[in-house]
Backbone as CSV, one residue per row, in Angstrom:
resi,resn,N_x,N_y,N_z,CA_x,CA_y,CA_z,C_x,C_y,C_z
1,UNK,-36.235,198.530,77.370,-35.096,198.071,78.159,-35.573,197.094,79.229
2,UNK,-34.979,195.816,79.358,-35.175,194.960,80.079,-35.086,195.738,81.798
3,UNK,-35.846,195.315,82.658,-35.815,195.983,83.979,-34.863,194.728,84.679
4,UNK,-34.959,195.251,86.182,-34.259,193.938,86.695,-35.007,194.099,88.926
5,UNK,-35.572,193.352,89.295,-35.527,193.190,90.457,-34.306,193.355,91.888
6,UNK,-33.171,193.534,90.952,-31.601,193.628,91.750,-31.784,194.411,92.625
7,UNK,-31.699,194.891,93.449,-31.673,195.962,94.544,-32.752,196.312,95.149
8,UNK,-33.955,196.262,94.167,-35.267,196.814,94.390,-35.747,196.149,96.033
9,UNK,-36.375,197.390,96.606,-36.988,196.911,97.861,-38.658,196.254,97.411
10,UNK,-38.599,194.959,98.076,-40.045,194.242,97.113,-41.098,193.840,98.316
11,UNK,-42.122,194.161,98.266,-43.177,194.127,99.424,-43.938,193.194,98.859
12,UNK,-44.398,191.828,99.473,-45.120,191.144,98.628,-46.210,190.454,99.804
13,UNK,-47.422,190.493,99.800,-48.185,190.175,100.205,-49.163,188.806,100.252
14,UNK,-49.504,188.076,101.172,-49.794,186.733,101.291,-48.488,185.924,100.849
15,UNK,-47.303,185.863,101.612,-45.723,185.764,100.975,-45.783,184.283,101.406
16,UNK,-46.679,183.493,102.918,-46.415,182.619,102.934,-47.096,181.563,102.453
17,UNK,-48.449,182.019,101.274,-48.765,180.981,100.624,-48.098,180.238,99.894
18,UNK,-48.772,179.381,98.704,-48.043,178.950,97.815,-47.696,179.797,96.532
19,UNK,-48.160,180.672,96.160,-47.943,181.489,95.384,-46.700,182.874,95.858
20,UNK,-47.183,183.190,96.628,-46.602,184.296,97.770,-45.075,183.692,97.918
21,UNK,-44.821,182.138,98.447,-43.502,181.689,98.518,-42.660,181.550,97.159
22,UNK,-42.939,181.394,96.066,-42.374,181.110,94.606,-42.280,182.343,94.745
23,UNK,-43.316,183.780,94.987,-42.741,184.958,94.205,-41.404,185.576,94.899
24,UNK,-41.475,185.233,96.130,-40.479,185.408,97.215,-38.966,185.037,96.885
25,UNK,-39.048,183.528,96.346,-37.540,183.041,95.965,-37.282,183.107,94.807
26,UNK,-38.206,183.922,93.786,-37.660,184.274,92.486,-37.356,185.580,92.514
27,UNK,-37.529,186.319,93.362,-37.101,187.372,93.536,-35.805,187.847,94.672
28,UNK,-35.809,186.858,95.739,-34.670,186.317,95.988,-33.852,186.131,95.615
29,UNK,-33.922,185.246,94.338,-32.753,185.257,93.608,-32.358,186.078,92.773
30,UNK,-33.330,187.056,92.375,-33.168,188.130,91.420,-32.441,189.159,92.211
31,UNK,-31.948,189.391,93.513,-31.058,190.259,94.287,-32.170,191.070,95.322
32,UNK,-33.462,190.889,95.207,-34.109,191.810,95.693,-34.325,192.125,96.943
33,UNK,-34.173,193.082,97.448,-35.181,193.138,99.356,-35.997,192.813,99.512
34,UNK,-36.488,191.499,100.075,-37.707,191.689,100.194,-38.497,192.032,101.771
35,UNK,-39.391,192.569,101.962,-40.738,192.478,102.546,-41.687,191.727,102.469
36,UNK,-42.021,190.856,103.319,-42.915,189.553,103.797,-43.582,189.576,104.214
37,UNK,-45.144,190.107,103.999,-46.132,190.303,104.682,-47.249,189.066,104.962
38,UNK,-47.462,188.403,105.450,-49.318,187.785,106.053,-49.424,187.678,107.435
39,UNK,-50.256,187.071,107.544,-50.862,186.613,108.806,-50.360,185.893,109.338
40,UNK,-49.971,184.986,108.811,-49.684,183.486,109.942,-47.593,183.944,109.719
41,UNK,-47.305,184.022,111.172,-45.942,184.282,111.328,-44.973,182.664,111.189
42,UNK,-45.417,181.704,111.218,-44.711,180.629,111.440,-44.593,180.312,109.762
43,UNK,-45.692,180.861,109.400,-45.598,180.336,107.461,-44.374,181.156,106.949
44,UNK,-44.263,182.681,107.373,-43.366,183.548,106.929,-42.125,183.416,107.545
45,UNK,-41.974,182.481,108.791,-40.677,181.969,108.837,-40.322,180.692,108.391
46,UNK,-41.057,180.222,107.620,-40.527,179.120,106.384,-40.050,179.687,105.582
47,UNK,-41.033,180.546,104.776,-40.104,181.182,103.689,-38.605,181.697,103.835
48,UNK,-38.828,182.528,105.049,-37.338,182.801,105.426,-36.082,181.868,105.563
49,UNK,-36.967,180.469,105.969,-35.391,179.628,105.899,-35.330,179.378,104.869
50,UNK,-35.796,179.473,103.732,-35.354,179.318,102.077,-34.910,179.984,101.162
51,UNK,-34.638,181.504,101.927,-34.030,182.703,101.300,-32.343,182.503,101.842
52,UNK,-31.725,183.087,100.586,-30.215,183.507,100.497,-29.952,184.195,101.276
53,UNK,-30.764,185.606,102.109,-30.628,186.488,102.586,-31.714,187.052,103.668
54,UNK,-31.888,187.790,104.741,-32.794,188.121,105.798,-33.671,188.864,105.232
55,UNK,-35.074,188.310,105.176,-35.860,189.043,105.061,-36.755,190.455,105.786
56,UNK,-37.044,191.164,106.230,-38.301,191.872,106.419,-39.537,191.231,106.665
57,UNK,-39.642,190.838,108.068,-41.283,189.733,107.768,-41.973,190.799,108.541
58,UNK,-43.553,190.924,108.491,-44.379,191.697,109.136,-45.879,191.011,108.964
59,UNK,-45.775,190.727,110.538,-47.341,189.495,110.832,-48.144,190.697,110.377
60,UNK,-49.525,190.454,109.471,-50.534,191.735,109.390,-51.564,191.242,109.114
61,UNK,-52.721,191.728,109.485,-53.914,191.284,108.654,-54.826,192.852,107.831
62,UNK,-54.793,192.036,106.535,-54.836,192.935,105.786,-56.465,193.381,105.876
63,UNK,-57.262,192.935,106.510,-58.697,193.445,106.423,-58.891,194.563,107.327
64,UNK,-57.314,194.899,108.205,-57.222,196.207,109.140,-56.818,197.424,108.348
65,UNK,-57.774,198.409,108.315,-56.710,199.645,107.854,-55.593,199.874,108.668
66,UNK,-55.710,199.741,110.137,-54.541,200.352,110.686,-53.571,199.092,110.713
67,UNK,-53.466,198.083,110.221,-52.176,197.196,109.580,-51.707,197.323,108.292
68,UNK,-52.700,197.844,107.735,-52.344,198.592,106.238,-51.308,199.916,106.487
69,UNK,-51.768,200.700,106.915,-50.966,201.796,107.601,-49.292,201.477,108.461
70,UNK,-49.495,200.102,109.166,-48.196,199.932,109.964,-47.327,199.171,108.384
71,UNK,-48.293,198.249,108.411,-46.889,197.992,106.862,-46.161,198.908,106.255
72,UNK,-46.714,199.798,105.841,-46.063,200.792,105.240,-45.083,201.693,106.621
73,UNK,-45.526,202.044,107.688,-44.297,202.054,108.387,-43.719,201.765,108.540
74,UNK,-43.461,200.292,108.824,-42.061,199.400,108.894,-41.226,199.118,107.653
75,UNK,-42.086,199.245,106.184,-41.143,199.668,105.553,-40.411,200.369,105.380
76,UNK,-40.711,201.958,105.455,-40.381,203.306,105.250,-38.827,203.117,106.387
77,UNK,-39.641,203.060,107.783,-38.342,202.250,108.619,-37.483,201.957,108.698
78,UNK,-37.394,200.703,107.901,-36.316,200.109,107.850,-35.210,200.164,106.498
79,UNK,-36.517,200.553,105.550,-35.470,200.754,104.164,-35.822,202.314,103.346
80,UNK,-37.072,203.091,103.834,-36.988,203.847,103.333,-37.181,204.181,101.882
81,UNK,-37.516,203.167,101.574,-38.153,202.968,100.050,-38.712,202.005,99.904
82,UNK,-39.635,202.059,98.667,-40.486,200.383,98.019,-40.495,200.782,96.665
83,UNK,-39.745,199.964,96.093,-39.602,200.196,94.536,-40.866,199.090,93.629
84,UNK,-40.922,197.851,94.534,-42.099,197.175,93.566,-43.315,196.641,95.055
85,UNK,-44.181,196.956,94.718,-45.110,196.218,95.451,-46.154,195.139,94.367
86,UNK,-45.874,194.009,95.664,-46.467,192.975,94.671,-47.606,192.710,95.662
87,UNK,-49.283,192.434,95.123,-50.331,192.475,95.930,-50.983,191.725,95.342
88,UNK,-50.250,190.231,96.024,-50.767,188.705,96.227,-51.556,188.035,96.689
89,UNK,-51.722,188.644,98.061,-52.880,187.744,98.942,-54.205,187.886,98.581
90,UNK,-55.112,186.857,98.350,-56.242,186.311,98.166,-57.041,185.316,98.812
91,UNK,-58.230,185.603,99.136,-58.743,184.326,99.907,-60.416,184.015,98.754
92,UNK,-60.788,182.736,98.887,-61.831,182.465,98.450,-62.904,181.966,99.402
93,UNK,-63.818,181.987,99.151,-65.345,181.205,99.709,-65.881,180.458,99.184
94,UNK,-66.044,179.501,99.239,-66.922,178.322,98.494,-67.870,178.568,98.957
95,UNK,-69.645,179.149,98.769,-70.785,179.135,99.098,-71.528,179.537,98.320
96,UNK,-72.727,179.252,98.195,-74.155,179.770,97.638,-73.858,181.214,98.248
97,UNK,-73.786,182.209,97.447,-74.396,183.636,97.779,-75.294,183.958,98.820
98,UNK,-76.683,183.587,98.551,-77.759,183.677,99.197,-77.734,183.219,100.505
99,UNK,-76.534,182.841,100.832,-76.122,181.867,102.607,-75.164,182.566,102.833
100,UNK,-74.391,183.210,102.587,-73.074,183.922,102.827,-73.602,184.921,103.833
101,UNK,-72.514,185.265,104.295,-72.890,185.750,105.741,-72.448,187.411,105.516
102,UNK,-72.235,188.169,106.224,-71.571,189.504,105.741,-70.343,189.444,106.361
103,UNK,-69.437,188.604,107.186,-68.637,188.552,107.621,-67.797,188.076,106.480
104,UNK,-68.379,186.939,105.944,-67.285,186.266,105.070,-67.150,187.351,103.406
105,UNK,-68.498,187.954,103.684,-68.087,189.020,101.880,-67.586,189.867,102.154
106,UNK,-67.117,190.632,103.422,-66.397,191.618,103.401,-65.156,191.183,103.933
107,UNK,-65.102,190.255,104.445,-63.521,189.859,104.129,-62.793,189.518,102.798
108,UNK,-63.742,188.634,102.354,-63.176,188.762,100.297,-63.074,190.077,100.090
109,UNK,-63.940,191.140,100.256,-63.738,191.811,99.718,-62.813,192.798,100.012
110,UNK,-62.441,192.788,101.793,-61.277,193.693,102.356,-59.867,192.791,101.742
111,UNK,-59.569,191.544,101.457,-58.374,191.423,101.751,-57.898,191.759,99.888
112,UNK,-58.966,190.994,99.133,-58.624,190.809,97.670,-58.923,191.914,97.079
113,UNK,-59.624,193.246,97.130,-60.300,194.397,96.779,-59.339,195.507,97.606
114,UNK,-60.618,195.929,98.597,-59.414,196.977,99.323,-57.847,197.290,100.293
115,UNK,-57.361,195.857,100.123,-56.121,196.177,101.025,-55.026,196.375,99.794
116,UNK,-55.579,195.756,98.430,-54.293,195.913,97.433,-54.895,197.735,96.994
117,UNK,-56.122,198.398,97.325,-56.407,199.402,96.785,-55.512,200.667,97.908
118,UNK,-55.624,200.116,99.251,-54.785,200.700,100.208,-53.292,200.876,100.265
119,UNK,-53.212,199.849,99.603,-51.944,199.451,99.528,-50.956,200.552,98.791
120,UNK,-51.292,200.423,97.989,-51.322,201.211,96.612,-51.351,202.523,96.511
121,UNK,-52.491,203.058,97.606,-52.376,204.365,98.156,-51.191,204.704,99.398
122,UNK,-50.940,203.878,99.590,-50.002,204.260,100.631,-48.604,203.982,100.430
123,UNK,-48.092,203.538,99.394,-46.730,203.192,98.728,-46.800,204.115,97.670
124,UNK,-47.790,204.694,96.967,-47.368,205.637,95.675,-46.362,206.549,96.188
125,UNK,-45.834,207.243,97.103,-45.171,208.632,96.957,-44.080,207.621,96.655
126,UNK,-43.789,206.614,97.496,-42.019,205.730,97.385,-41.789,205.235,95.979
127,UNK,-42.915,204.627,95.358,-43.210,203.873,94.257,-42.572,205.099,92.955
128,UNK,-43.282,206.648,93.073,-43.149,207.457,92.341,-41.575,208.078,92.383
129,UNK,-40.786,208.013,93.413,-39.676,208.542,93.668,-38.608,207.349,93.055
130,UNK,-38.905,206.172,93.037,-38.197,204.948,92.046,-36.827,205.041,92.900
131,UNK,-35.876,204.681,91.852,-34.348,204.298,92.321,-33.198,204.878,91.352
132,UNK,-32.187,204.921,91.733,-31.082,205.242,90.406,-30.636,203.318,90.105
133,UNK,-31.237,203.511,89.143,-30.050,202.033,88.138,-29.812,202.477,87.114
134,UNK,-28.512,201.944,86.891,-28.160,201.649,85.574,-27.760,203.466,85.192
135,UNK,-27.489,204.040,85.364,-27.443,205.398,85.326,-28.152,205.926,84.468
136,UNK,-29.823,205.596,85.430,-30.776,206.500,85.088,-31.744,206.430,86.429
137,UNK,-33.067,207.027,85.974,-34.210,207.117,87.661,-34.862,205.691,86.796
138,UNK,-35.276,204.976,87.768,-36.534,203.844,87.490,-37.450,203.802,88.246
139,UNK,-38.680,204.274,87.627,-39.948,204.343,88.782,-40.139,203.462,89.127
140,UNK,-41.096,203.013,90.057,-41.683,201.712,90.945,-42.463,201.236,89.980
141,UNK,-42.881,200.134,90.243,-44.146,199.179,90.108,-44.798,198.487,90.878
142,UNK,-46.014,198.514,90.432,-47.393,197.678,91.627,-47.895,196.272,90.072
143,UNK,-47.333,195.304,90.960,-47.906,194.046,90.524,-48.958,193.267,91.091
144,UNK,-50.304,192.919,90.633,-51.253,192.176,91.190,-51.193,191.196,90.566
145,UNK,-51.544,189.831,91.646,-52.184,188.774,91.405,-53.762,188.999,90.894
146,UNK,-54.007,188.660,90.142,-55.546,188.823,90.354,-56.101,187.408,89.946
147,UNK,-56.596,187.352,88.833,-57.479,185.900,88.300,-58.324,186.328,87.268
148,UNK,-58.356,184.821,86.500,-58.961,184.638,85.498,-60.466,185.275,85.527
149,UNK,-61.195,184.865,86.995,-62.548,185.604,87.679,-62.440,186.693,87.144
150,UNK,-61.673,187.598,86.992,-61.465,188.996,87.022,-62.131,189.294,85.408
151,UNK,-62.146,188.201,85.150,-62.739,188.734,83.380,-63.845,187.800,82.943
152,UNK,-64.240,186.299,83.404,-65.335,185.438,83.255,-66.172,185.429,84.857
153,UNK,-67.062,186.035,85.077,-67.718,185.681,86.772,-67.597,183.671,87.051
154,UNK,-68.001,183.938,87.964,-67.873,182.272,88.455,-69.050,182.292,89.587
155,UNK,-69.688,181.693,89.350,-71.540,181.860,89.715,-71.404,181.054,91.062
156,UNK,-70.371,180.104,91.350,-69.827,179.264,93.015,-69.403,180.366,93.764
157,UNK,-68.499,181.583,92.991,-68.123,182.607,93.737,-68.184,183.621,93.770
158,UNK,-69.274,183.983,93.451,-69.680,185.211,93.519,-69.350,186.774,93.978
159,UNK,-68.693,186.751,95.063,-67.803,187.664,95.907,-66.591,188.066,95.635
160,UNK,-66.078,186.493,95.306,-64.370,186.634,94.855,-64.453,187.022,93.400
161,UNK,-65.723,187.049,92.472,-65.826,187.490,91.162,-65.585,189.030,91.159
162,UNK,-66.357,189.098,92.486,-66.893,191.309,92.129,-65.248,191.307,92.599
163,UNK,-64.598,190.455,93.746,-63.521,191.821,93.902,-62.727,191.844,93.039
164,UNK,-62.047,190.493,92.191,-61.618,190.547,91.476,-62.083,191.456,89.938
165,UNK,-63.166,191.280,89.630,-63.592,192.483,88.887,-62.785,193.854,89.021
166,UNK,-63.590,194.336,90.214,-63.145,195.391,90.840,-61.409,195.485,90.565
167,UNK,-61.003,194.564,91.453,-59.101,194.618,91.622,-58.808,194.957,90.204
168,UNK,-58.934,194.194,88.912,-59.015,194.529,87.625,-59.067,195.810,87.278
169,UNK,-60.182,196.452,87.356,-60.540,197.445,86.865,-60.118,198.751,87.606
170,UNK,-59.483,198.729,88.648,-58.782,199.173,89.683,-57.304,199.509,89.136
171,UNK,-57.070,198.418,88.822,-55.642,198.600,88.548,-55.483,199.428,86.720
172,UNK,-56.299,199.241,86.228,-56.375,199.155,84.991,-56.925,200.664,84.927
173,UNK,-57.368,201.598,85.819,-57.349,202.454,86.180,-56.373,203.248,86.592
174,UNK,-55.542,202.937,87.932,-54.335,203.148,88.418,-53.476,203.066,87.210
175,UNK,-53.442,202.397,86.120,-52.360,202.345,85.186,-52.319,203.586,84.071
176,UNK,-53.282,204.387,84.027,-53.716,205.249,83.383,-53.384,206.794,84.416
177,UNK,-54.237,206.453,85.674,-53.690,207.740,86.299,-52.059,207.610,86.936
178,UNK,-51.512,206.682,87.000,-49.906,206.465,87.903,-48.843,206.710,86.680
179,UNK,-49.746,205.904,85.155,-48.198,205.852,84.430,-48.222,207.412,84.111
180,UNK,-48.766,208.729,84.323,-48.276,210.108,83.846,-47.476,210.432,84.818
181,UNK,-47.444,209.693,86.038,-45.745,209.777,87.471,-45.055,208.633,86.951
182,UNK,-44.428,207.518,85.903,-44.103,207.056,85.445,-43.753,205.410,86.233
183,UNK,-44.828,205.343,86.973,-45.019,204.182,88.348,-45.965,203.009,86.876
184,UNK,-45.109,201.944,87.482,-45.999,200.710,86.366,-46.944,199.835,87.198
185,UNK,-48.219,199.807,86.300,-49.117,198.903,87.131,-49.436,197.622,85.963
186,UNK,-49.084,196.542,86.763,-49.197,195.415,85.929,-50.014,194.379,86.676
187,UNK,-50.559,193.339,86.152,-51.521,192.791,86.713,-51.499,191.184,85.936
188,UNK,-51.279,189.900,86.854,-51.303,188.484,86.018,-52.218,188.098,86.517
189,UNK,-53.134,187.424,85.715,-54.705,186.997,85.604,-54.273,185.563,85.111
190,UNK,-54.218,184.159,86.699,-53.791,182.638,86.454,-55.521,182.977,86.510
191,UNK,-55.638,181.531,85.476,-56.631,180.040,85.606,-56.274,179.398,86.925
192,UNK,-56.861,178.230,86.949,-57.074,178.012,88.562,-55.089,177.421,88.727
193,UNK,-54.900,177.576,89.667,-53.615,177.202,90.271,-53.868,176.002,91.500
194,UNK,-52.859,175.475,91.078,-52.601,174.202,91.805,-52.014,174.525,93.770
195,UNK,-52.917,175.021,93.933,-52.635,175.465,95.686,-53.627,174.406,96.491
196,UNK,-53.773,174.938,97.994,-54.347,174.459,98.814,-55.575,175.031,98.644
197,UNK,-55.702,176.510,98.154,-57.077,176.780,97.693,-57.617,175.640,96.621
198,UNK,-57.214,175.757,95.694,-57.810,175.394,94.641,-58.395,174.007,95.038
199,UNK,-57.431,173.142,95.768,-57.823,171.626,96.371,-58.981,172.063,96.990
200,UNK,-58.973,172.798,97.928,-60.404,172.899,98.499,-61.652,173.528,97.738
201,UNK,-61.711,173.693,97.111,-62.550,174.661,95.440,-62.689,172.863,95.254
202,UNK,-62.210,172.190,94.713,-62.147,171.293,94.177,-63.252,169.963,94.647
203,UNK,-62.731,170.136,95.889,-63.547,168.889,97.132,-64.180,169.601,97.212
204,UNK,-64.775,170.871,97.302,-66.248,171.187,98.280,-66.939,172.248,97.442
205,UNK,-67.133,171.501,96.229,-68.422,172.363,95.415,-67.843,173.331,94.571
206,UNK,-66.677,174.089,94.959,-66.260,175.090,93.785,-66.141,174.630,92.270
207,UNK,-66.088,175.457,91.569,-66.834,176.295,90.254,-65.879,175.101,89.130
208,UNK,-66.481,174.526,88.235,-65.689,173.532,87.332,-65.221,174.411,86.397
209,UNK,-65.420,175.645,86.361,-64.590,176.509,85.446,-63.137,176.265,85.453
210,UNK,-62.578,176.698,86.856,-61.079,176.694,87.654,-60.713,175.526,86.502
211,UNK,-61.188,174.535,86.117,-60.613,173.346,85.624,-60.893,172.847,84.225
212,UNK,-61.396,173.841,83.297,-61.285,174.509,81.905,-60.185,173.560,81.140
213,UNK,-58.651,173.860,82.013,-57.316,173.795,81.550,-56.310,173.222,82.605
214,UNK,-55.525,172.560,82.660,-55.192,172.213,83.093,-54.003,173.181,84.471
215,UNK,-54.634,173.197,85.722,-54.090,174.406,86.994,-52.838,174.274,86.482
216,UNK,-52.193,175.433,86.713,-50.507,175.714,86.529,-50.375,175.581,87.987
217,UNK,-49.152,176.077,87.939,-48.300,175.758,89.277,-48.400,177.162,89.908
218,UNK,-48.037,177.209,90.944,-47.459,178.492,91.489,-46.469,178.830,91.303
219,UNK,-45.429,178.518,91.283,-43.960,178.680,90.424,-44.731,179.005,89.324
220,UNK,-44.963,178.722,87.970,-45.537,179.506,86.881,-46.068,180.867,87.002
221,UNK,-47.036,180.614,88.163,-47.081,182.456,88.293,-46.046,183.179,88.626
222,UNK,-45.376,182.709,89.664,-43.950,183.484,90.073,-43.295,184.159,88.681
223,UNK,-43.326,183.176,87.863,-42.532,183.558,86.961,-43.296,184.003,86.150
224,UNK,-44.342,184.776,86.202,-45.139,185.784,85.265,-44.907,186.780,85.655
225,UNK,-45.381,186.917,87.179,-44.602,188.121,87.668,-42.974,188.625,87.448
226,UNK,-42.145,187.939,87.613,-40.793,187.919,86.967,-40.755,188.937,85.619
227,UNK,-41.563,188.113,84.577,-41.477,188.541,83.415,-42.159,189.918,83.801
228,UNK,-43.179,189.948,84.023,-44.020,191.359,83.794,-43.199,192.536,84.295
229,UNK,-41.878,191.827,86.132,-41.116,192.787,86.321,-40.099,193.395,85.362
230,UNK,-39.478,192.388,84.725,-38.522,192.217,83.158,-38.718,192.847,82.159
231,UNK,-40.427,192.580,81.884,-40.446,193.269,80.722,-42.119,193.716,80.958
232,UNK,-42.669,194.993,81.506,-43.766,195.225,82.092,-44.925,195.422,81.114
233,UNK,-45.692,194.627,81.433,-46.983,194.423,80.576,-48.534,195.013,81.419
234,UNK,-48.916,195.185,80.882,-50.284,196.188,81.553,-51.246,194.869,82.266
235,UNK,-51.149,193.480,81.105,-51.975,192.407,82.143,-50.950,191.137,81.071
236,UNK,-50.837,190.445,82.049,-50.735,188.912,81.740,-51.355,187.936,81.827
237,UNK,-51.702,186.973,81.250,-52.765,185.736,81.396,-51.849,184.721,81.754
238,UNK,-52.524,183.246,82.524,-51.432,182.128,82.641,-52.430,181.082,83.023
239,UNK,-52.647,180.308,81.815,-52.021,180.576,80.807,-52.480,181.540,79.703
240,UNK,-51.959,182.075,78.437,-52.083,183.065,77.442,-53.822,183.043,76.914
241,UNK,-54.013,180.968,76.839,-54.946,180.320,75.830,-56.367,180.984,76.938
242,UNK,-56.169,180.866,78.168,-57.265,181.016,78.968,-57.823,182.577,79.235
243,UNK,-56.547,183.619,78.929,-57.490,184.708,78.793,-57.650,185.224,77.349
244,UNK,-57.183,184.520,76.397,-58.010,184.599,75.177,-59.303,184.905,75.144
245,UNK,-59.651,182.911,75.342,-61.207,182.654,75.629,-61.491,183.003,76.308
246,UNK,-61.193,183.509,77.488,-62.461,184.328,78.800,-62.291,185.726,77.891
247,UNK,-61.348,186.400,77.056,-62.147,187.857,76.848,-63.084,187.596,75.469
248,UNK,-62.767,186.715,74.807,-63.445,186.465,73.600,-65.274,185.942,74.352
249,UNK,-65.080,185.204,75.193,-66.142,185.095,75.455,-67.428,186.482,76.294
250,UNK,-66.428,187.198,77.008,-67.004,188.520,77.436,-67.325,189.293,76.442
251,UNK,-67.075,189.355,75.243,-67.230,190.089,74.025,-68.809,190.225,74.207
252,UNK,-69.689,189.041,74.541,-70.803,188.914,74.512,-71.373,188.934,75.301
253,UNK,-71.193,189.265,76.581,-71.683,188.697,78.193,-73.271,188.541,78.221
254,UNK,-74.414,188.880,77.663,-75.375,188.112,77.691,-75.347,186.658,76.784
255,UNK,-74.155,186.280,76.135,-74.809,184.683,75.893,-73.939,183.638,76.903
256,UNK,-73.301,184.313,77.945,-73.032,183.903,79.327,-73.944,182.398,79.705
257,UNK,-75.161,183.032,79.763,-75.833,181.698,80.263,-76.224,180.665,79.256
258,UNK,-75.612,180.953,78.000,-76.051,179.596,77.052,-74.609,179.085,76.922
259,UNK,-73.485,179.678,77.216,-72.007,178.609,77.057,-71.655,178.397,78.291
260,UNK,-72.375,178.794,79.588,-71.533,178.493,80.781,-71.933,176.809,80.991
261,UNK,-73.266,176.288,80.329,-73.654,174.665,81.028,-72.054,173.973,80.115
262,UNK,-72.057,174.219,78.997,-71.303,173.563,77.848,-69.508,173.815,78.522
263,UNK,-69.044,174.664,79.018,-68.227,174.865,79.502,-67.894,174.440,81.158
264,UNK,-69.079,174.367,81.871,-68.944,173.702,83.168,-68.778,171.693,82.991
265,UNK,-69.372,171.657,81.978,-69.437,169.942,81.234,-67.372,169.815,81.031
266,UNK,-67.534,169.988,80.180,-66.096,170.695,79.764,-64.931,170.652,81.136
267,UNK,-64.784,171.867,82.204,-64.270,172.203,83.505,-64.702,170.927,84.021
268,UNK,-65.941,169.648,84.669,-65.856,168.701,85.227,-65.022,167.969,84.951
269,UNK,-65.030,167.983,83.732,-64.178,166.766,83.594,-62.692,166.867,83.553
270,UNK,-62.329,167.923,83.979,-60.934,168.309,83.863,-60.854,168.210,85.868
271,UNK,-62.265,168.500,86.700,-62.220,168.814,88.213,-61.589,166.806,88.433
272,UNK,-62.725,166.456,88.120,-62.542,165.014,87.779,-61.226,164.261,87.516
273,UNK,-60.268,164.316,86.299,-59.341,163.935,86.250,-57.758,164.893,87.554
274,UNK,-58.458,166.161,87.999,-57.595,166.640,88.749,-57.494,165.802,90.649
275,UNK,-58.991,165.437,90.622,-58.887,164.796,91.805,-58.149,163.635,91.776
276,UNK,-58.520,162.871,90.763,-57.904,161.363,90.695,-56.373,161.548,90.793
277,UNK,-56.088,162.365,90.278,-54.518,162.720,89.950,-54.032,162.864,91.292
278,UNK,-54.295,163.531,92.019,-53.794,164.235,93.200,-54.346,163.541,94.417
279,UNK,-55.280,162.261,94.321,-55.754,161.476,95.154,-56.829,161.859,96.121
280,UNK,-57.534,163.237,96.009,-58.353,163.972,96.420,-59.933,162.738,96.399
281,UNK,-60.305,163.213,97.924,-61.840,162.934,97.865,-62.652,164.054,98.070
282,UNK,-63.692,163.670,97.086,-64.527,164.830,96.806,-65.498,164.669,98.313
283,UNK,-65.771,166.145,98.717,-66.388,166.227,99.883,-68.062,166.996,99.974
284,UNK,-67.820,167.573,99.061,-69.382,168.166,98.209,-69.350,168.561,96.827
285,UNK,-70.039,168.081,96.132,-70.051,167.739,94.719,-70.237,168.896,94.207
286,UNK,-70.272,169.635,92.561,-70.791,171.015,92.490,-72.059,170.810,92.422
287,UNK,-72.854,169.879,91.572,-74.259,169.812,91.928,-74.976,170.045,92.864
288,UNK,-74.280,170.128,93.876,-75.171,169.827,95.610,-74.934,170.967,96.167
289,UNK,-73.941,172.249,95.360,-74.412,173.519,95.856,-75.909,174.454,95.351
């Protein structure tokens, strides 16, 4: 049975990126409540002037447990339920490993790893108690952003590889112990996306993988999530072709280092035609990491 976002109270995290804003007004329009969570309050009152209806915004930073903890109060709060949590926000690092600082890996790893793992723990009882539609109960769902990383490593990012790993295998976990309380965990795994991240991945050394295929949009993910809410799938790829080949290629993970030169050849020249396109100057080359 087709599901539907209509009523559902929707918590969505990093809401005022570019990804975060598409999932916001497709769900907007799908009837939903939403909840607006990041950091920067002036981004989350953009989104708000582009909604049909008043949102729920809540400034947070997710590398705090005790903002992890207030989110979920001000939901409970004000609506007293969360039927879908969507756990969007992501940040990357462009650096050599071996220079990375511990400040910057445990922030990859608090915001993209443990705040969607917190998260998650702290919305299950609402998530499990669902809603009446349609005259029946409908449990909740937990939707992640995650990434393509999550199934090919990316040797520029090393950090954002493990959490995403991790987030993966996390959820893919959670989907096994949550679906016997009948709570859905679904998870869309984009190729690189056409954001302000990715531009900066782009100019300053990040990974020519991201550029394999040609970046989708953020609207495209929006609307994976959509679907996965519609019709719930355990993982989605976006595009389909890119987690083909990244699991076909994990099949083997030691011949990793004999297709990654042939495939980074490959990703340049796609980084290459993406700069020209978009008028980008390159600011550190990947060679020169």
């Amino acid at each position: 049975m087709k599901r539907t976002a209509q009523g559902a109270v929707a918590v969505v995290t990093g809401a005022a990126g570019a990804i975060g804003t598409e999932i916001a007004l497709a769900l907007d329009a799908a009837g939903a409540h939403l909840v607006l969570v990041d950091l920067h309050p002036d981004g989350l009152e953009a989104v708000q002037a582009r909604l049909s209806r008043p949102a729920q915004l809540i400034t947070a930073d997710l590398t705090r447990p005790d903002d992890i903890e207030y989110i979920r109060e001000q939901v409970v709060a004000r609506h007293g339920a969360c039927h879908l949590l969507i756990n969007n926000a992501g940040v990357v690092v462009v650096e050599a490993f071996e220079r990375s600082e511990r400040a910057t890996i445990e922030r990859e790893l608090n915001v993209n790893l443990l705040a969607p793992a917190l998260l998650s723990r702290e919305f299950f009882p609402w998530l499990s108690l669902g809603r009446w539609k349609g005259g029946a109960w409908h449990k909740g769902q937990i939707v992640n952003i995650v990434s393509m990383a999550g199934i090919v490593p990316i040797a520029e990012s090393a950090v954002y590889t493990a959490s995403k790993f991790g987030l993966r295998g996390l959820m893919l976990a959670l989907n096994q112990r949550f679906g016997e309380r009948g709570v859905i965990v679904s998870s869309v795994l984009p190729g690189g996306v056409d954001t302000g991240m990715l531009r900066h991945e782009a100019t300053h050394g990040g990974s020519p993988l991201n550029f394999l295929s040609e970046p989708q949009t953020a609207r495209q993910v929006a609307q994976a999530v959509m679907a996965s809410v519609a019709r719930p799938r355990l993982e989605r790829y976006v595009p389909y072709g890119d987690g083909l080949s990244g699991r076909l290629a994990m099949l083997l993970p030691g011949l990793l280092p004999s297709l990654t030169p042939l495939m980074s050849v490959i990703g340049e020249r796609g980084r290459q035609r993406y700069l020209k396109k978009r008028g980008l100057v390159e600011v550190t080359p990947h060679n020169a990491s």
